[in-house]
C-alpha positions as CSV (number, residue, x, y, z in Angstrom):
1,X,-19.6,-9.7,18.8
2,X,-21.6,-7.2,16.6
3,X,-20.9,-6.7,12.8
4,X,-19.8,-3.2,13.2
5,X,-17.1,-4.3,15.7
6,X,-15.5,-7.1,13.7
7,X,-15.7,-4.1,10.6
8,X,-13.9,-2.1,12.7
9,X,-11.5,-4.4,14.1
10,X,-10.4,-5.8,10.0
11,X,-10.1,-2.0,8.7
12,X,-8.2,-1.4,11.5
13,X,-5.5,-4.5,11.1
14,X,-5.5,-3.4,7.0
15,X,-4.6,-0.1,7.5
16,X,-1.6,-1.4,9.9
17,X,0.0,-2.7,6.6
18,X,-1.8,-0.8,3.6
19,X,1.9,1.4,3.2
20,X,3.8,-1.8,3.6
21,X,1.7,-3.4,0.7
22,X,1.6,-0.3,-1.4
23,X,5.3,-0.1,-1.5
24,X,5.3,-3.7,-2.6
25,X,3.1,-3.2,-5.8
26,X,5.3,0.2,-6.2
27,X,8.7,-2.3,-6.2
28,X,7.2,-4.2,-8.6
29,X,6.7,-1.5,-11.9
30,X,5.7,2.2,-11.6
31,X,2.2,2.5,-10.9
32,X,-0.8,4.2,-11.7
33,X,-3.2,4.8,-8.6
34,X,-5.9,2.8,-10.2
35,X,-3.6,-0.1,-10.8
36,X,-2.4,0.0,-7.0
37,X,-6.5,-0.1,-6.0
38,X,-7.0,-3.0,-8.6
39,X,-4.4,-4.8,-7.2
40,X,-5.5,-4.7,-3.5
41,X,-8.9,-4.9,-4.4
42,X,-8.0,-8.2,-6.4
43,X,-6.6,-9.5,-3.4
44,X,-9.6,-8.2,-1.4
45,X,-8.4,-5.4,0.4
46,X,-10.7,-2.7,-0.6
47,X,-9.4,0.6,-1.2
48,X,-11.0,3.4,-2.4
49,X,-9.3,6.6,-3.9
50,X,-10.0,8.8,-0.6
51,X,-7.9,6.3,1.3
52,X,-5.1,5.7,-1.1
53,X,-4.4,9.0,-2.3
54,X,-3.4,10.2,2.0
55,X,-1.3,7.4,1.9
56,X,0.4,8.1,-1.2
57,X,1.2,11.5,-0.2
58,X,2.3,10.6,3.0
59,X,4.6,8.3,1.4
60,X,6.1,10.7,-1.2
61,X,6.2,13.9,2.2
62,X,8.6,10.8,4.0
63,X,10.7,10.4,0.8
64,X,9.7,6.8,0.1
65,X,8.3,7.6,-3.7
66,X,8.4,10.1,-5.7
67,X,5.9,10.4,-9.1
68,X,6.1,12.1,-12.7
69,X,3.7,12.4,-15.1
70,X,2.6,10.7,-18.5
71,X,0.7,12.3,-21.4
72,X,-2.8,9.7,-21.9
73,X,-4.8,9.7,-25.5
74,X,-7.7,9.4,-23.2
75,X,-8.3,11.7,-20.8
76,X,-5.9,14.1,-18.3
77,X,-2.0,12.6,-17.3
78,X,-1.6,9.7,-15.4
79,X,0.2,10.4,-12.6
80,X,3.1,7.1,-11.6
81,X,4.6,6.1,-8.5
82,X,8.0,4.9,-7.9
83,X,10.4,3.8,-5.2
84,X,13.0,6.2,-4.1
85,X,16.4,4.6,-2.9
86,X,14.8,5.6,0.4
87,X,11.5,3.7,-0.5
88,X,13.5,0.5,-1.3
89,X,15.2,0.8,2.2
90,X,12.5,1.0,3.9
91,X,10.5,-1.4,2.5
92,X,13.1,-4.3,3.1
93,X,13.5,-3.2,6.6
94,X,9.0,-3.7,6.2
95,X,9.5,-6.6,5.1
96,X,11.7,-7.9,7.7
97,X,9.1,-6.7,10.3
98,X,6.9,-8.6,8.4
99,X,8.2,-11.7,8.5
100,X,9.1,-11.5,12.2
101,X,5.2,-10.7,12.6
102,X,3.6,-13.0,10.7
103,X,6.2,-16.0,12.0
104,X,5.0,-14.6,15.9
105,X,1.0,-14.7,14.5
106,X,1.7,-18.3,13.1
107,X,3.3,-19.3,16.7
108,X,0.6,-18.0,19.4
109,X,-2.7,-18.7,17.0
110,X,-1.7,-22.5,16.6
């Protein structure tokens, strides 16, 4: 199998879950869009700001956040994500999925 294949093949399985697991960090604290890249780039799923900020939009057009914006000393506002009501719904009802898929993965890779 060539190296651009099995490339193509993880970027496609990480974008399959990239709003599930931005929605997480969101749960967690409001977030800056540089701490949501640090955060999946910590747990080495690099993302860069040309594939986050789509994401984020399309996540604040479907009602799941929403943002507002904080003064910085250092530069131009920050702007920080945060669940909606709607967000939280939907990403328990992810997280169900989740667990479902990951439990089937578990079962036919053994």
């Amino acid at each position: 199998m060539s190296l651009e294949l099995i490339s193509k093949i993880s970027s496609q399985m990480r974008k399959g879950i990239l709003e599930f697991l931005i929605l997480s960090i969101i749960s967690k604290g409001e977030s800056y869009a540089s701490d949501i890249i640090e955060k999946l780039k910590k747990n080495k799923l690099i993302v860069v700001e040309g594939t986050l900020y789509p994401l984020l939009s399309r996540l604040k057009k479907d009602g799941f956040i929403s943002y507002y914006w904080i003064e910085s000393n250092q530069g131009p506002p920050r702007k920080y994500y945060k669940l909606t009501p709607q967000g939280t719904e939907a990403l328990s009802v992810m997280q169900s999925v989740w667990s479902n898929l990951e439990k089937a993965a578990k079962n036919l890779t053994k």
